[in-house]
NUBA-616851 format. One record per atom (N, C-alpha, C): residue in three letters; atom name; residue number from 1; chain; x, y, z. Coordinates in steps of 0.05 Angstrom, whole numbers, plus 5000, padded with zeros to 4 digits. Last residue first. Layout:
# residues N
<site r="ALA" a="CA" k="NUM" c="A" u="X" v="Y" w="Z"/>
...
***
This chain:
# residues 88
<site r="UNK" a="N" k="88" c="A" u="4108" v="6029" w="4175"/>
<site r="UNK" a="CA" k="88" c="A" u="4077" v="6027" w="4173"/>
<site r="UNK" a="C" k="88" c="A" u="4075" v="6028" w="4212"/>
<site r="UNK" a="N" k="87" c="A" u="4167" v="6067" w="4172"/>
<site r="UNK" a="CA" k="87" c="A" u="4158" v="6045" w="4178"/>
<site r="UNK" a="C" k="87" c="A" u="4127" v="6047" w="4180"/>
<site r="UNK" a="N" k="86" c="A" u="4181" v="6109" w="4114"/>
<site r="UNK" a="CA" k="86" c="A" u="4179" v="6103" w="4149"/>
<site r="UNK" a="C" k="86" c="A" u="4163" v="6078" w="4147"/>
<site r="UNK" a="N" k="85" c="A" u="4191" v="6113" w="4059"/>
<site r="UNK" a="CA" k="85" c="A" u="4213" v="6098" w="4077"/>
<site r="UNK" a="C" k="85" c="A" u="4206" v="6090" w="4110"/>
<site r="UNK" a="N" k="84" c="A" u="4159" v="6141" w="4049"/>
<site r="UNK" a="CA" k="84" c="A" u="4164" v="6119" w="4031"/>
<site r="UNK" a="C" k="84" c="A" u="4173" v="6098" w="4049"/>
<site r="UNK" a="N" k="83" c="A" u="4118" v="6180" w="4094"/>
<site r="UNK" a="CA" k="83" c="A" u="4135" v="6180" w="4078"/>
<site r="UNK" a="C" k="83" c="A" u="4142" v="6144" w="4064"/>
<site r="UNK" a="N" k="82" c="A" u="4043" v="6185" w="4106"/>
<site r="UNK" a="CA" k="82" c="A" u="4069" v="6162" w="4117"/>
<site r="UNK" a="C" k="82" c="A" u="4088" v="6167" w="4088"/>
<site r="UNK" a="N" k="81" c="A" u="4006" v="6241" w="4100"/>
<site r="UNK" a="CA" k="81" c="A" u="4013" v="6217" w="4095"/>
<site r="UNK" a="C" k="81" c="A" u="4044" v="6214" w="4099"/>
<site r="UNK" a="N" k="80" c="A" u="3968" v="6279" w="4159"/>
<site r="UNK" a="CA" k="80" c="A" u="4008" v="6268" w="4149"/>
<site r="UNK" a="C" k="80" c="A" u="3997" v="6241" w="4132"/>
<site r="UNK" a="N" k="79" c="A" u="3899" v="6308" w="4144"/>
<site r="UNK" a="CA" k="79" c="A" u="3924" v="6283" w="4159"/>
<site r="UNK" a="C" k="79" c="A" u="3952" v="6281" w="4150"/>
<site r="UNK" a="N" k="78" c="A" u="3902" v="6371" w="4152"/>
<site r="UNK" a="CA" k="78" c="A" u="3898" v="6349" w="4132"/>
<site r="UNK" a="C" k="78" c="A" u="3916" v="6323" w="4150"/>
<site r="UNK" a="N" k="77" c="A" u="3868" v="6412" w="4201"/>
<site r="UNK" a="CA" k="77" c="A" u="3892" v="6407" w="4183"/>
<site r="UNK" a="C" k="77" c="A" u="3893" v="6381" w="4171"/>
<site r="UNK" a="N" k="76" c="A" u="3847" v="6421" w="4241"/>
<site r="UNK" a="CA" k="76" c="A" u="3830" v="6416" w="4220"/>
<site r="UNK" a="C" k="76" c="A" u="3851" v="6416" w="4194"/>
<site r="UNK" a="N" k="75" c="A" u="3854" v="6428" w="4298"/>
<site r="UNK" a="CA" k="75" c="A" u="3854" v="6451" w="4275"/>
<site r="UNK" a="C" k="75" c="A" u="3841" v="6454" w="4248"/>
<site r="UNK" a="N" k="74" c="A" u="3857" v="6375" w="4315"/>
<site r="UNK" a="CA" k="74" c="A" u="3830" v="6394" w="4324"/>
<site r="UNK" a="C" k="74" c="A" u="3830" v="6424" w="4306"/>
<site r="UNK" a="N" k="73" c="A" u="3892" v="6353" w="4277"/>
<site r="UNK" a="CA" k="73" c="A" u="3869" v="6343" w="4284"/>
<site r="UNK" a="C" k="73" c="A" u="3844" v="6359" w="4288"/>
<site r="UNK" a="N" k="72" c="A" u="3938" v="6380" w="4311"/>
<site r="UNK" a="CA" k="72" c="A" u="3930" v="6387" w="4278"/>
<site r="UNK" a="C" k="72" c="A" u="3895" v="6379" w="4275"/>
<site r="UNK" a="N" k="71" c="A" u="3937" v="6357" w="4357"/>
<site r="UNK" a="CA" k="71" c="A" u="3941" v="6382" w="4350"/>
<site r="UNK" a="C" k="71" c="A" u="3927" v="6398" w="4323"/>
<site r="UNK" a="N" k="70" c="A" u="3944" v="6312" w="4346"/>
<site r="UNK" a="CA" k="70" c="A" u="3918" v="6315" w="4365"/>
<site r="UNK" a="C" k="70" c="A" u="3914" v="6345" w="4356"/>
<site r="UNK" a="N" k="69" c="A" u="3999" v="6306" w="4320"/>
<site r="UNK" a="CA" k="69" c="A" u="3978" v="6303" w="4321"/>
<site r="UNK" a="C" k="69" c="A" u="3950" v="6309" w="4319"/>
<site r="UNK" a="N" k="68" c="A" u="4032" v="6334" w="4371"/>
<site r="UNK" a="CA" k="68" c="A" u="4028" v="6348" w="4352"/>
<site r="UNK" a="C" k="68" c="A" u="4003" v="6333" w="4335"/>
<site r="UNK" a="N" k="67" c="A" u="4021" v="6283" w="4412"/>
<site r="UNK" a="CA" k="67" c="A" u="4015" v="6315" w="4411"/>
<site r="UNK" a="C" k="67" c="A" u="4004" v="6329" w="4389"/>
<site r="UNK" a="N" k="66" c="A" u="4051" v="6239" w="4379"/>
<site r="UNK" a="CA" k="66" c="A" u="4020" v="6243" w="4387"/>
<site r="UNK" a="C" k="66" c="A" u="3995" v="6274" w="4391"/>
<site r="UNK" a="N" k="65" c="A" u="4096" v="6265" w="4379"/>
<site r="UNK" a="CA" k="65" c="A" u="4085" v="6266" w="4356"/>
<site r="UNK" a="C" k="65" c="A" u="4050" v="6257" w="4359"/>
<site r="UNK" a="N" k="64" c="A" u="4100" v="6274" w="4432"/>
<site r="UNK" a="CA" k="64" c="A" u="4109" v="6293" w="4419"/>
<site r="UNK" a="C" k="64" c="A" u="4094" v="6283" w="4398"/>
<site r="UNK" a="N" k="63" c="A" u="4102" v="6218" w="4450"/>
<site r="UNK" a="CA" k="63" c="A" u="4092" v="6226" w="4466"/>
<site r="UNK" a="C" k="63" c="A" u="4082" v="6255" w="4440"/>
<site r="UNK" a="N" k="62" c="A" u="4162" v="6205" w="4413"/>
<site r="UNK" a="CA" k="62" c="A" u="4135" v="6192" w="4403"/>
<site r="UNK" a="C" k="62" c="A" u="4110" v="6210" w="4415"/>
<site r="UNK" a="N" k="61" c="A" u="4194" v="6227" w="4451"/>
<site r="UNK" a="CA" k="61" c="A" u="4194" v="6238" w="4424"/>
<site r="UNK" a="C" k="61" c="A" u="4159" v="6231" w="4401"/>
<site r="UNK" a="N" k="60" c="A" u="4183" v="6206" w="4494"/>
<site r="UNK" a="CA" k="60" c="A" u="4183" v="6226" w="4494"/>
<site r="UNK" a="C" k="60" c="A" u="4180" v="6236" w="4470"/>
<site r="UNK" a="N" k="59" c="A" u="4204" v="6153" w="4477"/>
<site r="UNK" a="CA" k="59" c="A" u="4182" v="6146" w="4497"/>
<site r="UNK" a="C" k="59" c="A" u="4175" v="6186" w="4490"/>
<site r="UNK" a="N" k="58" c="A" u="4255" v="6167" w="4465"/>
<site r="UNK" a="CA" k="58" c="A" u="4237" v="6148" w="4450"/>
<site r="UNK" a="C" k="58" c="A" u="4216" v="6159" w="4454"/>
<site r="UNK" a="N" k="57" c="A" u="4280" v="6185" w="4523"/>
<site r="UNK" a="CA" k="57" c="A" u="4281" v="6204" w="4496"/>
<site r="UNK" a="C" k="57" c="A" u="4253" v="6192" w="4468"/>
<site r="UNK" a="N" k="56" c="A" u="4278" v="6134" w="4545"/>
<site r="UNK" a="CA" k="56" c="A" u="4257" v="6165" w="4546"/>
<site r="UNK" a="C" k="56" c="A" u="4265" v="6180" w="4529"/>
<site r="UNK" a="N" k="55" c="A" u="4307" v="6102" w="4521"/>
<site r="UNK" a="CA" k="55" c="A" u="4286" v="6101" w="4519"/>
<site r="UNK" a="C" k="55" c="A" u="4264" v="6128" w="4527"/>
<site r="UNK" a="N" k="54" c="A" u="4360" v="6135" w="4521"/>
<site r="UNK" a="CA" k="54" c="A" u="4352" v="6126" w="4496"/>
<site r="UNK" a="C" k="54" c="A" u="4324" v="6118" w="4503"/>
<site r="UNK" a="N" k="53" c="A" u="4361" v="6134" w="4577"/>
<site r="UNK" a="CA" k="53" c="A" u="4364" v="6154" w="4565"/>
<site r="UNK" a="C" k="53" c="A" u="4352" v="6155" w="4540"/>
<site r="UNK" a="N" k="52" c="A" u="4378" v="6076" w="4577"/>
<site r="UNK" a="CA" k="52" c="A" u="4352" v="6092" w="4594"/>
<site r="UNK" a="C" k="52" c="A" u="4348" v="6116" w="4579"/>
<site r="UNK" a="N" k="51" c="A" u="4425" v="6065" w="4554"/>
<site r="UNK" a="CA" k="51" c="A" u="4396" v="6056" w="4547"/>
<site r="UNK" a="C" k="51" c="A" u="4375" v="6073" w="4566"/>
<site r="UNK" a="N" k="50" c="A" u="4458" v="6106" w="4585"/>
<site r="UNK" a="CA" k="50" c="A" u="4461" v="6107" w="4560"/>
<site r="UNK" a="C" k="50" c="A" u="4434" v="6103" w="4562"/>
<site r="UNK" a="N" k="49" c="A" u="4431" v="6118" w="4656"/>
<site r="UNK" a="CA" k="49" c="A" u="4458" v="6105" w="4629"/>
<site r="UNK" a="C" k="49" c="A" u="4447" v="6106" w="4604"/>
<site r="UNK" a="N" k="48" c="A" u="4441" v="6180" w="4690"/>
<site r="UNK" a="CA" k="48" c="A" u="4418" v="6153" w="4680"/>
<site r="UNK" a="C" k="48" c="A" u="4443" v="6132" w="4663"/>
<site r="UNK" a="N" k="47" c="A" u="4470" v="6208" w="4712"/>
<site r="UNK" a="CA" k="47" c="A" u="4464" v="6195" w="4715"/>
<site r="UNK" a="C" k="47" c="A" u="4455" v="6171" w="4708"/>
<site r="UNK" a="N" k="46" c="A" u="4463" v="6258" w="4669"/>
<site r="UNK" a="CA" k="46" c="A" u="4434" v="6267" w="4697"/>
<site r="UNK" a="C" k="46" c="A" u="4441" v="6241" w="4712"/>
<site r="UNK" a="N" k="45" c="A" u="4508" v="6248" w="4641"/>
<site r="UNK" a="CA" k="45" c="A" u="4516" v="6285" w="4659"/>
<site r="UNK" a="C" k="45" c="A" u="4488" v="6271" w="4684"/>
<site r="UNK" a="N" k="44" c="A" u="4506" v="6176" w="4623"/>
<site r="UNK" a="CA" k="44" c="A" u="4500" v="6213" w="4617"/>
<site r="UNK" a="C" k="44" c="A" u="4512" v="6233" w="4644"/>
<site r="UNK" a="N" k="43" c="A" u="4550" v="6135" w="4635"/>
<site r="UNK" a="CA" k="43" c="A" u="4531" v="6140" w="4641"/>
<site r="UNK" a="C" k="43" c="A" u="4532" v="6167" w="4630"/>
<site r="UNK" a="N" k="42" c="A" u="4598" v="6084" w="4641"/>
<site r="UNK" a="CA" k="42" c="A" u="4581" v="6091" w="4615"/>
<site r="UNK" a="C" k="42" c="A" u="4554" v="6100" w="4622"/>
<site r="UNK" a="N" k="41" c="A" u="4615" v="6063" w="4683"/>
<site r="UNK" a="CA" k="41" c="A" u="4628" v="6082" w="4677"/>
<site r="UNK" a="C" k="41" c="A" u="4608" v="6097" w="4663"/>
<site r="UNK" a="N" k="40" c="A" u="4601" v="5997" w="4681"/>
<site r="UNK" a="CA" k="40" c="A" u="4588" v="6017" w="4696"/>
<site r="UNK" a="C" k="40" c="A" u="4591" v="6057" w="4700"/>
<site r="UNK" a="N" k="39" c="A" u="4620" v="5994" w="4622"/>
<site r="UNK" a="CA" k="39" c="A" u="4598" v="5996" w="4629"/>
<site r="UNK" a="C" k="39" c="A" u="4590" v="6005" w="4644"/>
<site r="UNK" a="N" k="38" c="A" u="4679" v="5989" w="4648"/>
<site r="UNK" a="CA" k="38" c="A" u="4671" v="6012" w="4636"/>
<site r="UNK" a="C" k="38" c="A" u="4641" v="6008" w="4621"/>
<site r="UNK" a="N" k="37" c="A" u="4684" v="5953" w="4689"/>
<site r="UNK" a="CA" k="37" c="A" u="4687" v="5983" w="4701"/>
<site r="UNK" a="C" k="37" c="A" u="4673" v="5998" w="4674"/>
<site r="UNK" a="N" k="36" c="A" u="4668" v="5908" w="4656"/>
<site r="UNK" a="CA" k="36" c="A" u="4653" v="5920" w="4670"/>
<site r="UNK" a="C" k="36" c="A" u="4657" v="5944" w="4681"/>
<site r="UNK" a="N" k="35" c="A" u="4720" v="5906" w="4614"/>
<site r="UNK" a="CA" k="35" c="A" u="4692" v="5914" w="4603"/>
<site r="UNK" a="C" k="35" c="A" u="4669" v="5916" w="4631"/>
<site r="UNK" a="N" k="34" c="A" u="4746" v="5900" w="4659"/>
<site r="UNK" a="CA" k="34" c="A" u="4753" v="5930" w="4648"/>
<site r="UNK" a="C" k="34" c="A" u="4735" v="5935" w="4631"/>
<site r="UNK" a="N" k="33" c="A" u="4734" v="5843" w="4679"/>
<site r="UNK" a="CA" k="33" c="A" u="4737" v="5869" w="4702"/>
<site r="UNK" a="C" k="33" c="A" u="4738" v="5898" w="4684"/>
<site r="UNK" a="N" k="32" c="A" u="4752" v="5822" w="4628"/>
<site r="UNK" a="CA" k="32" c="A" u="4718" v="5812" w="4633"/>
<site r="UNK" a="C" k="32" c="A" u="4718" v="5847" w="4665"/>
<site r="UNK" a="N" k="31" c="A" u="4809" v="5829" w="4622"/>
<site r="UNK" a="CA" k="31" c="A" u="4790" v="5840" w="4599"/>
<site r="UNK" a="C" k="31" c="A" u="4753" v="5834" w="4620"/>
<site r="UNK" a="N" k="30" c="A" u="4826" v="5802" w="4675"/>
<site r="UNK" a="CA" k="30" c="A" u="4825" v="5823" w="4662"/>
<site r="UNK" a="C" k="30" c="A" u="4809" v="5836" w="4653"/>
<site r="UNK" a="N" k="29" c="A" u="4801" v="5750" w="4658"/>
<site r="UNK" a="CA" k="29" c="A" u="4793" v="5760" w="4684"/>
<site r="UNK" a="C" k="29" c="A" u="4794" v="5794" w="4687"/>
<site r="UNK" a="N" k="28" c="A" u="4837" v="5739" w="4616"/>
<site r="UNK" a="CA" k="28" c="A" u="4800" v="5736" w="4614"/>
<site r="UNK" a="C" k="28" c="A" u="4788" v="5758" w="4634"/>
<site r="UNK" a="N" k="27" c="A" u="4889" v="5733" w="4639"/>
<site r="UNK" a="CA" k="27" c="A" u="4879" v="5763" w="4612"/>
<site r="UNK" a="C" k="27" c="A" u="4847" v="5763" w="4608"/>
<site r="UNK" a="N" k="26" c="A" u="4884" v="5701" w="4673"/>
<site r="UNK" a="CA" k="26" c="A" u="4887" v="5725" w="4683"/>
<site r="UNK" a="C" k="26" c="A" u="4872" v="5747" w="4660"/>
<site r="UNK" a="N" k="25" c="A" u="4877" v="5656" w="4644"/>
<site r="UNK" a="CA" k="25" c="A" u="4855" v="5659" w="4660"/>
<site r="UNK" a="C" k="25" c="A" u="4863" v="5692" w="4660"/>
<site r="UNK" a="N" k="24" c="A" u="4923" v="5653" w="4616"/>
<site r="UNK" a="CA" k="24" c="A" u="4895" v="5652" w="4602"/>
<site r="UNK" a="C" k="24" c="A" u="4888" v="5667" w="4620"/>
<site r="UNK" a="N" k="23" c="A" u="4957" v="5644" w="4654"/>
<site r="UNK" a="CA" k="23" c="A" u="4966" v="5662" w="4649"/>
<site r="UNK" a="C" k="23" c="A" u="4928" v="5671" w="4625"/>
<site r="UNK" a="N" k="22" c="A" u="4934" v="5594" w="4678"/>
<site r="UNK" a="CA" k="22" c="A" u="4929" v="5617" w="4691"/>
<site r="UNK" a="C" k="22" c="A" u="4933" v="5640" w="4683"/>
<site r="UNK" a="N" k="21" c="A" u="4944" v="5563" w="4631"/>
<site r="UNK" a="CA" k="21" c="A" u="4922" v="5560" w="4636"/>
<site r="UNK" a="C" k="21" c="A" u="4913" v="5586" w="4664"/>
<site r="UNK" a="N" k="20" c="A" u="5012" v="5555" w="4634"/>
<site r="UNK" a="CA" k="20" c="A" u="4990" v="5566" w="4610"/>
<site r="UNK" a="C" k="20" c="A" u="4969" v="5574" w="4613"/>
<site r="UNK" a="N" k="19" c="A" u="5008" v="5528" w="4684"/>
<site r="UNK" a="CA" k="19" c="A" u="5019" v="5557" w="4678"/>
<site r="UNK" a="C" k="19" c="A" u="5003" v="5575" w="4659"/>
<site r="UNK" a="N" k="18" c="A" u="4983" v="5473" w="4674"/>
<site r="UNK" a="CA" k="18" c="A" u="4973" v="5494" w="4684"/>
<site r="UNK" a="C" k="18" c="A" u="4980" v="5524" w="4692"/>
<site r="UNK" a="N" k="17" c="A" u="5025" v="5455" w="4631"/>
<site r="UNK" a="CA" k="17" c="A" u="4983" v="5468" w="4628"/>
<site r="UNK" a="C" k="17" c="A" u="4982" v="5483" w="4649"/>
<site r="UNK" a="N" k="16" c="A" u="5077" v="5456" w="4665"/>
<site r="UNK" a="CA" k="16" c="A" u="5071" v="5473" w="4633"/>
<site r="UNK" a="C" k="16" c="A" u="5035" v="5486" w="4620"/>
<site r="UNK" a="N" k="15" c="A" u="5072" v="5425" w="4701"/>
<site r="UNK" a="CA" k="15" c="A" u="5063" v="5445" w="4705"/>
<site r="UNK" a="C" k="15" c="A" u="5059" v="5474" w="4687"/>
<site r="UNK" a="N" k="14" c="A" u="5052" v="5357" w="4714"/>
<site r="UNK" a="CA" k="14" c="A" u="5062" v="5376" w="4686"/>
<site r="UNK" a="C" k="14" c="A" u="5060" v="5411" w="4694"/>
<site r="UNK" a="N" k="13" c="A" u="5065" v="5330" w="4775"/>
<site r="UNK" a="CA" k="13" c="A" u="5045" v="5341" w="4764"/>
<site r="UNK" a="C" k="13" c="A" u="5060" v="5358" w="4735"/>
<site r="UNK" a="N" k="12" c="A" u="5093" v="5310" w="4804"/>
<site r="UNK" a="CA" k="12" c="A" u="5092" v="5287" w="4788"/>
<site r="UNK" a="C" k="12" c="A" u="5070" v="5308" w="4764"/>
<site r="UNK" a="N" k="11" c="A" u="5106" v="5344" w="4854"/>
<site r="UNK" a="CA" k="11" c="A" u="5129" v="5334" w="4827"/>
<site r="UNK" a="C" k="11" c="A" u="5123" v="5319" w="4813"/>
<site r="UNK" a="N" k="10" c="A" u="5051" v="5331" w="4878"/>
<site r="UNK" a="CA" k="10" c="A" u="5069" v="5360" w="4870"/>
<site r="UNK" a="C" k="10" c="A" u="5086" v="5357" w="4844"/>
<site r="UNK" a="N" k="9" c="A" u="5063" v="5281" w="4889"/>
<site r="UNK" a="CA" k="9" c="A" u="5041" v="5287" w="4888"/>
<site r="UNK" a="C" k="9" c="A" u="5049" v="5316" w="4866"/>
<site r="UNK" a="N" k="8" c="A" u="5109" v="5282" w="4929"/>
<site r="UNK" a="CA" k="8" c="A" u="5116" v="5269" w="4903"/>
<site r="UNK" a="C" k="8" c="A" u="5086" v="5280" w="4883"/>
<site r="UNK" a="N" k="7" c="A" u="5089" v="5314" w="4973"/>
<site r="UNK" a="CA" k="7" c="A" u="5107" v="5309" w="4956"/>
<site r="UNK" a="C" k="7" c="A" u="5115" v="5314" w="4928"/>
<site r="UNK" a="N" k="6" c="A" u="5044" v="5276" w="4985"/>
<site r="UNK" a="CA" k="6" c="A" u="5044" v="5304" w="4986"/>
<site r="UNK" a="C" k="6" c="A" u="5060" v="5317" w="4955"/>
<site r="UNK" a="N" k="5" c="A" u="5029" v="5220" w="4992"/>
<site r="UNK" a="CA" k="5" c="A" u="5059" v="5227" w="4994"/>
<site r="UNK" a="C" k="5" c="A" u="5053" v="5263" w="4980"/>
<site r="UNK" a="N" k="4" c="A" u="5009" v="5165" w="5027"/>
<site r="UNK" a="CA" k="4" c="A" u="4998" v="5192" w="5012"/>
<site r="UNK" a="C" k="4" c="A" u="5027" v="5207" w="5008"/>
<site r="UNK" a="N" k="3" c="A" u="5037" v="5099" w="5009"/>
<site r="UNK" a="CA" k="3" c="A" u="5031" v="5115" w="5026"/>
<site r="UNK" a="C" k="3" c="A" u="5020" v="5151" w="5015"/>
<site r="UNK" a="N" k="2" c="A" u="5013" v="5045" w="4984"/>
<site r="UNK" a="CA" k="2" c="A" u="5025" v="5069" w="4974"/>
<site r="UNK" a="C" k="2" c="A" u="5014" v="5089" w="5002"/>
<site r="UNK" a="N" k="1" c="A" u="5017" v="4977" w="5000"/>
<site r="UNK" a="CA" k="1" c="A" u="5000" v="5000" w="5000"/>
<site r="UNK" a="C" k="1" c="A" u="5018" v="5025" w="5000"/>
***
C-alpha cells in the first residue's frame, strides 16, 4: 500500500498546462473586470445610462408626435401621409 505522499504528488504534476492556463485565466479575468468598470462608467451628465436615456428620449419623442397630432386634428389640418421609407 502506497503511502499519501504530498510530495511526490506536487512533482509528478506537468506544470507547463497549468501555467499556461492561469496566464489565460488572468487576461480573461482582466479584459471581463475593464469591460465592466467601463459599462458601469458609461453613464450621461443626469446619471441615468446610456439605454435609459435612449428610451425616454423614444418614449418622449413619440409622446410629441401624438401631441402634435391631436394638435392638427382639432385645427382641422389634413392628415400626414406616411413617407416611403417610414415604417407602417
Amino acid at each position: 500500500m502506497q503511502a499519501h505522499n504530498g510530495v511526490a504528488f506536487v512533482a509528478a504534476i506537468d506544470w507547463t498546462p497549468v501555467i499556461v492556463a492561469l496566464i489565460g485565466m488572468v487576461g480573461s479575468v482582466t479584459s471581463a473586470a475593464i469591460g465592466a468598470y467601463v459599462v458601469y462608467q458609461l453613464r450621461t451628465p443626469s446619471g441615468t445610462s446610456i439605454g435609459k436615456q435612449v428610451e425616454s428620449t423614444h418614449l418622449a419623442a413619440i409622446g410629441a408626435n401624438h401631441r402634435a397630432d391631436a394638435v392638427a386634428r382639432r385645427l382641422g389640418a389634413l392628415e400626414r401621409t406616411a413617407d416611403a421609407d417610414e415604417a407602417a
